[in-house]
MITI-255808 format. One line per 2 residues: number of its first residue (from 0); their letters; for each residue x negated, y, z negated of N, C-alpha, C. Coordinates in nm, 3 decimals. Layout:
NUM = a = X/Y/Z/X/Y/Z/X/Y/Z; ...
***
This chain:
0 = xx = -8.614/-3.177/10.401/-8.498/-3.176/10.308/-8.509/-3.049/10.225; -8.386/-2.950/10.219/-8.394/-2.877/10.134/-8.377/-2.853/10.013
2 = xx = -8.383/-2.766/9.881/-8.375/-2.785/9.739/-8.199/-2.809/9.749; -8.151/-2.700/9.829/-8.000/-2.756/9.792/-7.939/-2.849/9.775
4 = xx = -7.937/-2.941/9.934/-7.950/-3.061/9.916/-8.020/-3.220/9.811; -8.140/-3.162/9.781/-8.163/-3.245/9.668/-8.100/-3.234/9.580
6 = xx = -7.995/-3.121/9.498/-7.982/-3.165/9.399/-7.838/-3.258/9.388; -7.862/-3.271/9.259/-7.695/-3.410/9.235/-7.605/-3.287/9.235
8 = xx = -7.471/-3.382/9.293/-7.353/-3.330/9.335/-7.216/-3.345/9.240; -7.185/-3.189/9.201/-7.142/-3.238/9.057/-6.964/-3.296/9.058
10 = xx = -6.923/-3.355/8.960/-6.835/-3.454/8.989/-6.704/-3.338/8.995; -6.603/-3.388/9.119/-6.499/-3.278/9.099/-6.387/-3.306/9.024
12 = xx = -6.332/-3.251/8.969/-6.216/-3.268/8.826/-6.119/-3.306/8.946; -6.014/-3.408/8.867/-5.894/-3.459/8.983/-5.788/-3.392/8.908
14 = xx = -5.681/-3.391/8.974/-5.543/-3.285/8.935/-5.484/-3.346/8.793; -5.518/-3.495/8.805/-5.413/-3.563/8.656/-5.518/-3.563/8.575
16 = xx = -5.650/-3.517/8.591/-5.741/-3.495/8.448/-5.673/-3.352/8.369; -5.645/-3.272/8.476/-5.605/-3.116/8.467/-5.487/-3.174/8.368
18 = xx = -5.410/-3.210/8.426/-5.238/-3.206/8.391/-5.267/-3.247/8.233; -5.362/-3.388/8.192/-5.362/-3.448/8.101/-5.411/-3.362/8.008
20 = xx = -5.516/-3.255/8.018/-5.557/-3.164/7.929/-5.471/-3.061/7.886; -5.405/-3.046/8.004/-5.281/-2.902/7.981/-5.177/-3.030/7.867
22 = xx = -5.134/-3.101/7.893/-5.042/-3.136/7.796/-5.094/-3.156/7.673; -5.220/-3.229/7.646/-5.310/-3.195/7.491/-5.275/-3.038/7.447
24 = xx = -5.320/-2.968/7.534/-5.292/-2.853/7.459/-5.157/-2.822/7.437; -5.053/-2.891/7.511/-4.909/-2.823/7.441/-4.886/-2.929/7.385
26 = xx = -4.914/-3.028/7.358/-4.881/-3.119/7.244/-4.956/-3.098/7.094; -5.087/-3.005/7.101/-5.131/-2.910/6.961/-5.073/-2.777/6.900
28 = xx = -5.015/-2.749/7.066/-4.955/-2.605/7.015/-4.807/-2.617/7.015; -4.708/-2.752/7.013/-4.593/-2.754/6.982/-4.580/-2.722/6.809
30 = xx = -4.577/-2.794/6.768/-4.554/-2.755/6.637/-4.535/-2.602/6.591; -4.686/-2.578/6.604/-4.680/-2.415/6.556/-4.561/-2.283/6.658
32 = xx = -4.549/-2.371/6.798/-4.463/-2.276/6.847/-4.309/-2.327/6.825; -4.288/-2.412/6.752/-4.177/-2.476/6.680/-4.147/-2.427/6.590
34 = xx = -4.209/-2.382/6.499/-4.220/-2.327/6.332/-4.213/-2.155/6.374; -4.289/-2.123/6.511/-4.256/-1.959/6.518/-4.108/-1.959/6.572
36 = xx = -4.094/-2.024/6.621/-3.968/-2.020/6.730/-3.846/-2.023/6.553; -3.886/-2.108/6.472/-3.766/-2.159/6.376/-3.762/-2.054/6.302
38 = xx = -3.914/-1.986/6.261/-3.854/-1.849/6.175/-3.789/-1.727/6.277; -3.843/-1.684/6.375/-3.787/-1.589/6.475/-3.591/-1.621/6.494
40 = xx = -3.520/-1.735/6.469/-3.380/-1.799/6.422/-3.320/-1.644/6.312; -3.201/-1.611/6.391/-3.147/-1.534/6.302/-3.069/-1.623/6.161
42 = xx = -3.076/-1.531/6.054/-3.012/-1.652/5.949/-2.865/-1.704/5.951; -2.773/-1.776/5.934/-2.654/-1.798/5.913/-2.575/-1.722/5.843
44 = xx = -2.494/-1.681/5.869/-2.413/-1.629/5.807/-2.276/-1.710/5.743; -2.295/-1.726/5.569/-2.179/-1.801/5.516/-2.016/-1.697/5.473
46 = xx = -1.910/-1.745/5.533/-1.805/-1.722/5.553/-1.727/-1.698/5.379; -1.795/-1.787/5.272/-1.719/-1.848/5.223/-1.690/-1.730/5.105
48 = xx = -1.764/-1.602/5.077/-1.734/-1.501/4.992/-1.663/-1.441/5.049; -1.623/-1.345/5.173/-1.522/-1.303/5.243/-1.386/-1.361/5.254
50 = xx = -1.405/-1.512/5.283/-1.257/-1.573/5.256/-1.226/-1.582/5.158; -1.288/-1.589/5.027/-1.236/-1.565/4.888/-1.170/-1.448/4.865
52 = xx = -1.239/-1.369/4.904/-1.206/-1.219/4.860/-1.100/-1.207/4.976; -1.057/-1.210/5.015/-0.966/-1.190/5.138/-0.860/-1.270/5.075
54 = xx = -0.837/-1.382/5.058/-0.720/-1.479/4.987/-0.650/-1.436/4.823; -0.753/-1.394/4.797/-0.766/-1.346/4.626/-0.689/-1.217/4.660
56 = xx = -0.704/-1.091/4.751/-0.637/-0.986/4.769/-0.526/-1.042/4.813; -0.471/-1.149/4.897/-0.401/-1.142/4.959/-0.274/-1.190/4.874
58 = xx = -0.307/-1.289/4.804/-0.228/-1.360/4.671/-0.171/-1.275/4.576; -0.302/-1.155/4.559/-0.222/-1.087/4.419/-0.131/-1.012/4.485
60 = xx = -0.170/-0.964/4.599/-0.039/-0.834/4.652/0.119/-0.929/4.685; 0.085/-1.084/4.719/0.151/-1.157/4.730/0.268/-1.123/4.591
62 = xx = 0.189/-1.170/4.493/0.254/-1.169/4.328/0.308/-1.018/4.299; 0.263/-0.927/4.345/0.283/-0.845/4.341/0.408/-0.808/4.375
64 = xx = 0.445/-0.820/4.525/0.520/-0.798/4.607/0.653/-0.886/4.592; 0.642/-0.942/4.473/0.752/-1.029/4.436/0.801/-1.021/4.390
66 = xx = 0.753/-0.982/4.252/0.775/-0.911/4.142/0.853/-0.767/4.173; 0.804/-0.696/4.293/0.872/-0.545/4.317/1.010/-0.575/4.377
68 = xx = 1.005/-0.683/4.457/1.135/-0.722/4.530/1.200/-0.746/4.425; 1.221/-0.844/4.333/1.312/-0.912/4.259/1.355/-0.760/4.163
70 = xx = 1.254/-0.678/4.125/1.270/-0.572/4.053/1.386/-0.461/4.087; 1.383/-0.429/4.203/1.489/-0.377/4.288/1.606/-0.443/4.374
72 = xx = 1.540/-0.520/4.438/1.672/-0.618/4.493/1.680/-0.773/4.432; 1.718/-0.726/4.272/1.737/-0.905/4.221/1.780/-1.008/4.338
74 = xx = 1.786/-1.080/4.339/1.808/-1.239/4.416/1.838/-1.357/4.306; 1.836/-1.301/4.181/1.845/-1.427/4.064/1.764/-1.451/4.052
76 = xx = 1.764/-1.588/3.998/1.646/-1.681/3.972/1.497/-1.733/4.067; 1.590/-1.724/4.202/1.508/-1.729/4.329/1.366/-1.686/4.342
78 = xx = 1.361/-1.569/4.324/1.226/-1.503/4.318/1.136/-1.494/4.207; 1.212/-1.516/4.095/1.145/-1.517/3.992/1.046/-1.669/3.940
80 = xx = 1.118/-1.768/4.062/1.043/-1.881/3.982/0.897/-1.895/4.084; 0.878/-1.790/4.154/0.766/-1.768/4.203/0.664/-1.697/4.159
82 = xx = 0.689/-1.624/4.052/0.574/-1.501/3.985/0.444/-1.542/3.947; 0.444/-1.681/3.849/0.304/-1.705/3.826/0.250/-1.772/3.972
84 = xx = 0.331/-1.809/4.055/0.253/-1.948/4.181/0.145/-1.884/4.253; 0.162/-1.765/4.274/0.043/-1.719/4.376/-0.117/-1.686/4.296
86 = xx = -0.107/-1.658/4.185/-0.216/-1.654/4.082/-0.260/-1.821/4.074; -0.173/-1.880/4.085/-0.226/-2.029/4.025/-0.270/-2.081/4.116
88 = xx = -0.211/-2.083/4.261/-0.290/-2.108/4.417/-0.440/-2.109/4.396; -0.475/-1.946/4.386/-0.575/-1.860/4.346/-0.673/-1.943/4.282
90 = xx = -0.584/-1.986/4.126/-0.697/-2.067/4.089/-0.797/-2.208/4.156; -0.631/-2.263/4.181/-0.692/-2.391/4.292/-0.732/-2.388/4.349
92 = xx = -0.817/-2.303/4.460/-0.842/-2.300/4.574/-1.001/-2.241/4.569; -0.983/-2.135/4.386/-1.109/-2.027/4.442/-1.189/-2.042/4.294
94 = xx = -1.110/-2.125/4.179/-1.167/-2.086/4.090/-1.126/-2.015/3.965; -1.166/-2.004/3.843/-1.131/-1.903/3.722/-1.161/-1.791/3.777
96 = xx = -1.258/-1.745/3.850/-1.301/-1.553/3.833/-1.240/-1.519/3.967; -1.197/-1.619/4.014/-1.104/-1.522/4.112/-0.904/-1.515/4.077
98 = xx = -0.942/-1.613/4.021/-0.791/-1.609/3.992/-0.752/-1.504/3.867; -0.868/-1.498/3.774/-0.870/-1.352/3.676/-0.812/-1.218/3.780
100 = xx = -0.915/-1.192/3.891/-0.925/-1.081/3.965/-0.796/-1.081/4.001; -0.724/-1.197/4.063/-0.593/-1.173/4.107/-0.508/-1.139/4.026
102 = xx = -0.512/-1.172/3.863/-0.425/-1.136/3.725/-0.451/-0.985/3.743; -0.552/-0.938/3.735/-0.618/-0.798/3.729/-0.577/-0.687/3.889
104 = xx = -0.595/-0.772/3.955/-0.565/-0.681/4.073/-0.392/-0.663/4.122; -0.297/-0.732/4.076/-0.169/-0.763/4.089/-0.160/-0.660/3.959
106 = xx = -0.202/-0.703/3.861/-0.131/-0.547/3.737/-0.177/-0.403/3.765; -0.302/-0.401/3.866/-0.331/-0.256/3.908/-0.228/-0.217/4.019
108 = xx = -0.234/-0.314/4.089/-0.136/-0.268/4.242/0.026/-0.239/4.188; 0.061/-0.281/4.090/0.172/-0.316/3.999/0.201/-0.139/3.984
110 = xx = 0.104/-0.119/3.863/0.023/0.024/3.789/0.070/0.121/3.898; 0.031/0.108/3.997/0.032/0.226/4.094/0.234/0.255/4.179
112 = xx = 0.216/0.141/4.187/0.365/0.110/4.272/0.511/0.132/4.150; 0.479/0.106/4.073/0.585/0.096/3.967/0.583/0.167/3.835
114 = xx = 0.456/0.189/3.749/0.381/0.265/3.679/0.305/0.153/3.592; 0.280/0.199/3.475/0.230/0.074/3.396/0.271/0.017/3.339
116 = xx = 0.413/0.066/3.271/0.507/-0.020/3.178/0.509/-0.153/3.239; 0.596/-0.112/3.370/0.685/-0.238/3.422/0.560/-0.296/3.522
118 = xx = 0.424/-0.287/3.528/0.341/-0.368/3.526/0.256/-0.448/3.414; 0.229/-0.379/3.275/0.271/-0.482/3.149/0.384/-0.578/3.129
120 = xx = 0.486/-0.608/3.166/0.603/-0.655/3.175/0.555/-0.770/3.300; 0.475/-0.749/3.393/0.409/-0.876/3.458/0.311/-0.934/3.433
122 = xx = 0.221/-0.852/3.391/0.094/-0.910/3.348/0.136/-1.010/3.271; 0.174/-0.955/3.133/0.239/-1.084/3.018/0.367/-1.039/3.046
124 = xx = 0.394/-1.184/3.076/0.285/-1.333/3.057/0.289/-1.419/3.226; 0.349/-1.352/3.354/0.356/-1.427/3.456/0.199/-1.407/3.497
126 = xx = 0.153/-1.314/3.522/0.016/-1.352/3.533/-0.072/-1.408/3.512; -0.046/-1.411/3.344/-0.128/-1.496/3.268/-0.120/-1.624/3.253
128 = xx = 0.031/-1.662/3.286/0.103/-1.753/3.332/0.011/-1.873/3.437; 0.017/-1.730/3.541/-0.051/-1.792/3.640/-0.198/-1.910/3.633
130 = xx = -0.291/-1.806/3.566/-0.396/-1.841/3.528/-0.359/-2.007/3.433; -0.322/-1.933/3.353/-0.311/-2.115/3.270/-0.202/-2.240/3.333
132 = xx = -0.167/-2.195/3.436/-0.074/-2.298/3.525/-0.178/-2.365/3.608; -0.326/-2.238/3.674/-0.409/-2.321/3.794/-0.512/-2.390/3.652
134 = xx = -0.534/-2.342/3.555/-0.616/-2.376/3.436/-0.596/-2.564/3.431; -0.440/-2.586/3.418/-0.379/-2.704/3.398/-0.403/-2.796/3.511
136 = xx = -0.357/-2.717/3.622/-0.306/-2.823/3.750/-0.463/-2.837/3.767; -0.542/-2.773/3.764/-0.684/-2.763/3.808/-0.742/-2.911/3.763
138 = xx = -0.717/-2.901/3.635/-0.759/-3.051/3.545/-0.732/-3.162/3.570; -0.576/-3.155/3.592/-0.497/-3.278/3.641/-0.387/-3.316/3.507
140 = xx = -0.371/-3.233/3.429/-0.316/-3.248/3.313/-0.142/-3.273/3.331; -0.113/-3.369/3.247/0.014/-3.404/3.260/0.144/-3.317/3.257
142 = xx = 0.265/-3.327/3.338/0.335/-3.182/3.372/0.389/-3.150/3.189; 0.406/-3.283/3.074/0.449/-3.236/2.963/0.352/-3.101/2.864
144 = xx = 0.216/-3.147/2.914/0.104/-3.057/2.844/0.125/-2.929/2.919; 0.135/-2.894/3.058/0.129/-2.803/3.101/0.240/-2.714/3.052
146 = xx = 0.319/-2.756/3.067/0.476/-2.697/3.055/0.490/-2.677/2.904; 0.438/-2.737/2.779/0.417/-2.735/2.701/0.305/-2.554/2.666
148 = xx = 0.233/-2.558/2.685/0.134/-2.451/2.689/0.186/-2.308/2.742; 0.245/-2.374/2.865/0.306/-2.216/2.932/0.453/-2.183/2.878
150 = xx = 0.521/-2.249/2.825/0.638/-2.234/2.758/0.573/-2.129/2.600; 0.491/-2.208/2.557/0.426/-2.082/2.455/0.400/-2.035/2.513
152 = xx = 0.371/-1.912/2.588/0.282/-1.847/2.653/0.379/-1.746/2.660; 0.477/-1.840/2.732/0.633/-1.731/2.778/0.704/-1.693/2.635
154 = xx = 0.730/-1.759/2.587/0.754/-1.705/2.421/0.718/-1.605/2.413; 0.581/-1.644/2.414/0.513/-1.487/2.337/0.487/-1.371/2.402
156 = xx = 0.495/-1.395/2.544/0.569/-1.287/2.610/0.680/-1.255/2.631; 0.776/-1.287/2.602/0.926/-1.295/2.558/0.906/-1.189/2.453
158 = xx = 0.835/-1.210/2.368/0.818/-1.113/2.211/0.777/-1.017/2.234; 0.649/-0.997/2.322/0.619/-0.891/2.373/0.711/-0.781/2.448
160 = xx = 0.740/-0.856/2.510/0.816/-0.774/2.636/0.930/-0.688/2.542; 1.013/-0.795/2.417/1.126/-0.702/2.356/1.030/-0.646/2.252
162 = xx = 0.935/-0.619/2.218/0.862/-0.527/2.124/0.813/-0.408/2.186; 0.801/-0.398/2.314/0.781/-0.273/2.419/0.876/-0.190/2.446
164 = xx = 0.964/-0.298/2.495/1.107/-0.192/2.524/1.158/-0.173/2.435; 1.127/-0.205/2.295/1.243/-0.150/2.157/1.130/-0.034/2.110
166 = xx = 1.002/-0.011/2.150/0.911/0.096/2.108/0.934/0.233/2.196; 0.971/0.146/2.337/0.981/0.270/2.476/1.088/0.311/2.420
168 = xx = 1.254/0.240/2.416/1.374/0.288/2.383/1.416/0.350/2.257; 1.301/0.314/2.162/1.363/0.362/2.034/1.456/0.271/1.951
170 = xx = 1.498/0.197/1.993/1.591/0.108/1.940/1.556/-0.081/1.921; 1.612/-0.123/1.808/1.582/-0.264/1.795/1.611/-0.364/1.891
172 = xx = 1.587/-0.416/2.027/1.697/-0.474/2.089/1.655/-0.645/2.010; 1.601/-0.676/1.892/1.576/-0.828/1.823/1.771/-0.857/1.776
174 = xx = 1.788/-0.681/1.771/1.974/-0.689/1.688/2.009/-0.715/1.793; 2.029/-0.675/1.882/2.108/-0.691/1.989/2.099/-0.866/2.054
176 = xx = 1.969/-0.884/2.041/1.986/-1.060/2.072/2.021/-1.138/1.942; 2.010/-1.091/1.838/2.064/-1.155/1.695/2.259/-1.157/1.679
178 = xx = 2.232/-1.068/1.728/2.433/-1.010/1.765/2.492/-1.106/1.889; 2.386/-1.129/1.971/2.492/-1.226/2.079/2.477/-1.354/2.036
180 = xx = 2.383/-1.417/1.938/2.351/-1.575/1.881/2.409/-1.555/1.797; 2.478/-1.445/1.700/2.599/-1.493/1.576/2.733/-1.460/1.673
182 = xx = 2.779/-1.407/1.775/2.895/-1.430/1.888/2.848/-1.614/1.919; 2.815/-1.653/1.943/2.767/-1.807/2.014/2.790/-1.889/1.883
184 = xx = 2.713/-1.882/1.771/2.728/-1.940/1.652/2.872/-1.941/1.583; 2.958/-1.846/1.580/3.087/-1.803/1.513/3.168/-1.909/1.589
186 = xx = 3.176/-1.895/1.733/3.243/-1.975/1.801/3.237/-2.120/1.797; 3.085/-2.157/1.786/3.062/-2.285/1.776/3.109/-2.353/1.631
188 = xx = 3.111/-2.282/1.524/3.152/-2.313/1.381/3.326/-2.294/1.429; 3.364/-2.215/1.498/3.530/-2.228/1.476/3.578/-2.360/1.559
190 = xx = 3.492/-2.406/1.672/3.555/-2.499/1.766/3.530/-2.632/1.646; 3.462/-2.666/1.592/3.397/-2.748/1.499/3.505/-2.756/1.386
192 = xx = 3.555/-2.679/1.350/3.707/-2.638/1.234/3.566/-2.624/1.101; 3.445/-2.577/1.078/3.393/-2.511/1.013/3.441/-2.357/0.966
194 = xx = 3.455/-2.324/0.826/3.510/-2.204/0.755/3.366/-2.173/0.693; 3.280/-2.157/0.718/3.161/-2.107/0.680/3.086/-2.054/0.745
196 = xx = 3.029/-1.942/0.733/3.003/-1.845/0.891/2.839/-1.887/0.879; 2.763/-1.880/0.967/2.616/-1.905/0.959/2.516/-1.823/0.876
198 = xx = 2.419/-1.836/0.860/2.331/-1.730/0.759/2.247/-1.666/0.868; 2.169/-1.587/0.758/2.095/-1.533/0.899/1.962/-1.607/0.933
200 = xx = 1.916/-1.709/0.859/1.798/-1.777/0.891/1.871/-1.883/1.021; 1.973/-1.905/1.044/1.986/-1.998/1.135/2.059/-1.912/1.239
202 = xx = 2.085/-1.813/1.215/2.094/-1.709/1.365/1.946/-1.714/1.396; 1.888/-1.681/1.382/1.752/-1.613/1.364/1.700/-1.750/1.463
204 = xx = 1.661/-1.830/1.402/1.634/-1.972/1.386/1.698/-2.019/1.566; 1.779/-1.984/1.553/1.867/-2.031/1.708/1.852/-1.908/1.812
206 = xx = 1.813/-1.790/1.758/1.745/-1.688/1.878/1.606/-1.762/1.894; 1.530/-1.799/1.833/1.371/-1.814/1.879/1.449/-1.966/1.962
208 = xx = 1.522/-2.057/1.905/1.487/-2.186/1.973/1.583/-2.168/2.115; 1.659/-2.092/2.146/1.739/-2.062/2.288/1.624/-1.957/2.358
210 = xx = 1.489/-1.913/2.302/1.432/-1.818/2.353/1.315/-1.934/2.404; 1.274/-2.038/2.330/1.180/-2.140/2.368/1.244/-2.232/2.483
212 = xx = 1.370/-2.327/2.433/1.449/-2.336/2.551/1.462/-2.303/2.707; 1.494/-2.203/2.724/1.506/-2.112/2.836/1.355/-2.083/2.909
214 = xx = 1.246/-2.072/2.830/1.122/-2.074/2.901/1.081/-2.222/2.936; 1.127/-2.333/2.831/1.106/-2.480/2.869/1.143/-2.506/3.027
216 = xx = 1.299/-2.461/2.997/1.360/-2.498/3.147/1.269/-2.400/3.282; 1.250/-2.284/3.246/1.188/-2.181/3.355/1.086/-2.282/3.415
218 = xx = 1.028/-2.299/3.231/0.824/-2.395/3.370/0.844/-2.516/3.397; 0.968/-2.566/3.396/1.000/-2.719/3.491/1.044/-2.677/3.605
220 = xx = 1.108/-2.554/3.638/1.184/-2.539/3.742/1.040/-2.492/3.793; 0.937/-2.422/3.789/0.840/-2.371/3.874/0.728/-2.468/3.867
222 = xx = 0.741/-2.578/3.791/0.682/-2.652/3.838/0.714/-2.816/3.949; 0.812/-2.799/3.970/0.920/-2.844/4.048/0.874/-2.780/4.180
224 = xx = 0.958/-2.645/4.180/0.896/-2.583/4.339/0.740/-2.573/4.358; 0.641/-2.586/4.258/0.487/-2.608/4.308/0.449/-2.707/4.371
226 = xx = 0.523/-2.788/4.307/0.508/-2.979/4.362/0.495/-2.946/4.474; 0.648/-2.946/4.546/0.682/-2.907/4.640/0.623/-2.822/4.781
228 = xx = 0.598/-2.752/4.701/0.510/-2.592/4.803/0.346/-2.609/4.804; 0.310/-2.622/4.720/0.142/-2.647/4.730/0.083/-2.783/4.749
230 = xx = 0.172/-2.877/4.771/0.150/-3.019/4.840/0.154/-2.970/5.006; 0.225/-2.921/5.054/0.243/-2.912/5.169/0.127/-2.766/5.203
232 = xx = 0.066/-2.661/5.155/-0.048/-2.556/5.152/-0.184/-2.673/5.155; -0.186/-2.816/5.135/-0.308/-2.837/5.101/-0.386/-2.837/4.926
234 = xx = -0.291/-2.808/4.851/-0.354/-2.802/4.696/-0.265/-2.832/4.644; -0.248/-3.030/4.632/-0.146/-3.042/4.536/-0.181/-3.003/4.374
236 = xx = -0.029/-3.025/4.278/-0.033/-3.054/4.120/-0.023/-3.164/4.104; -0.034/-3.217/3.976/-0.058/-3.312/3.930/0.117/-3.384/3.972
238 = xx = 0.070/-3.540/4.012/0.265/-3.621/3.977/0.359/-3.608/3.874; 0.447/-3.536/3.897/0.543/-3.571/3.820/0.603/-3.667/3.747
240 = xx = 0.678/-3.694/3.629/0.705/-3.790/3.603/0.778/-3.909/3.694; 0.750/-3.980/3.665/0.836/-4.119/3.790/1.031/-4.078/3.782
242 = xx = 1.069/-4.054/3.662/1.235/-4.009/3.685/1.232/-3.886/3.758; 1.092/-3.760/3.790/1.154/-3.641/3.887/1.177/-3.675/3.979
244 = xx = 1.038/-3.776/4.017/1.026/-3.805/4.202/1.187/-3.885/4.201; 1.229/-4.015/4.107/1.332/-4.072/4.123/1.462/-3.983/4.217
246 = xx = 1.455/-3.860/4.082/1.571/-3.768/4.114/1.536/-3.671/4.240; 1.425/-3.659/4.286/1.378/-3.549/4.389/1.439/-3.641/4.568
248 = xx = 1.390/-3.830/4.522/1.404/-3.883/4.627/1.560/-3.863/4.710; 1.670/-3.843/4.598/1.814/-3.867/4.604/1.861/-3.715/4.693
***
């Protein structure tokens, strides 16, 4: 007998001992090639600052572009009861600091296209307008508070606006609207069989309240077509009173 033969014969590994060891090892080295694999992942990219900024430009040139139309080719009332809506969208959709930017970027694009006067003349108060219209609807605040707020607002851009052009022109135009409310007043005292002509505190008195008036009616009528228009965009306003919808249903 030779040494070879004597010795013990060593045991041979079978194929599913193999297999079973190879999978130990990728069942230790999953993880870590899980965690390389997850950082080697390019990062996501979020959409949601680009679509702001993209909507926000697109709104003010919107407001913009409305304002220039109605400026040159009046249409009436039509276009005008749109001036603050695209700022106020703005707000609903994106926020206070974008709907600022759109106040701000609509009086620059304004600035350039028209000059700066007759982009002061938008800013205040439809812009600003704007802003405290998405300010309101944003909240959920009732259409009397809203309309309430932006009616001052318009006032006092009302005041503005004739304190600019009587500085640009040189001339008072407060006489010139004081002169057509004592024409309105004279008449109304003669149909009445009144012989006493009005004073000037109640001319006066009846220019500011036909000047409050007239902006009352403006922010019902634009808040009327918002109902309307930004219910159907996806961003309603707040319900109207139960007699609008009444009268809207008819």
């Amino acid at each position: 007998m030779s040494i070879v033969d004597s010795l013990p014969e060593e045991p041979e590994e079978s194929p599913s001992s193999e297999s079973q060891s190879q999978g130990q090892l990728q069942q230790h080295d999953s993880p870590n090639n899980s965690g390389n694999y997850s950082n080697l992942q390019p990062p996501q990219l979020k959409a949601v600052a680009p679509l702001r900024m993209v909507e926000t430009a697109f709104l003010a040139s919107t407001a913009s572009l409305i304002w220039f139309i109605n400026f040159y080719f009046p249409l009436g009332p039509v276009l005008r009861i749109f001036f603050p809506v695209p700022i106020a969208l703005v707000y609903l959709r994106w926020g206070q600091r974008a709907a600022w930017m759109a106040a701000v970027t609509s009086g620059l694009l304004l600035s350039v296209l028209m000059g700066p006067v007759r982009s002061l003349l938008f800013v205040m108060p439809y812009a600003f307008m704007g802003v405290l219209l998405g300010v309101t609807w944003h909240r959920r605040v009732p259409w009397i508070v809203s309309i309430t707020l932006a009616t001052l607002l318009g006032t006092l851009g009302f005041f503005f606006r004739m304190w600019l052009l009587s500085v640009l022109s040189g001339e008072d135009l407060w006489i010139y609207l004081i002169n057509q409310v004592t024409g309105i007043a004279e008449w109304i005292f003669l149909k009445l069989g009144l012989l006493t002509s009005p004073n000037v505190f109640l001319i006066q008195a009846g220019a500011f309240a036909l000047v409050v008036i007239n902006n009352f009616i403006y922010l019902f009528v634009v808040h009327v077509a918002a109902w309307l228009l930004l219910d159907r965009l996806g961003n309603p306003i707040p319900r109207p009173p139960r007699w609008v919808q009444v009268l809207m249903d008819y």
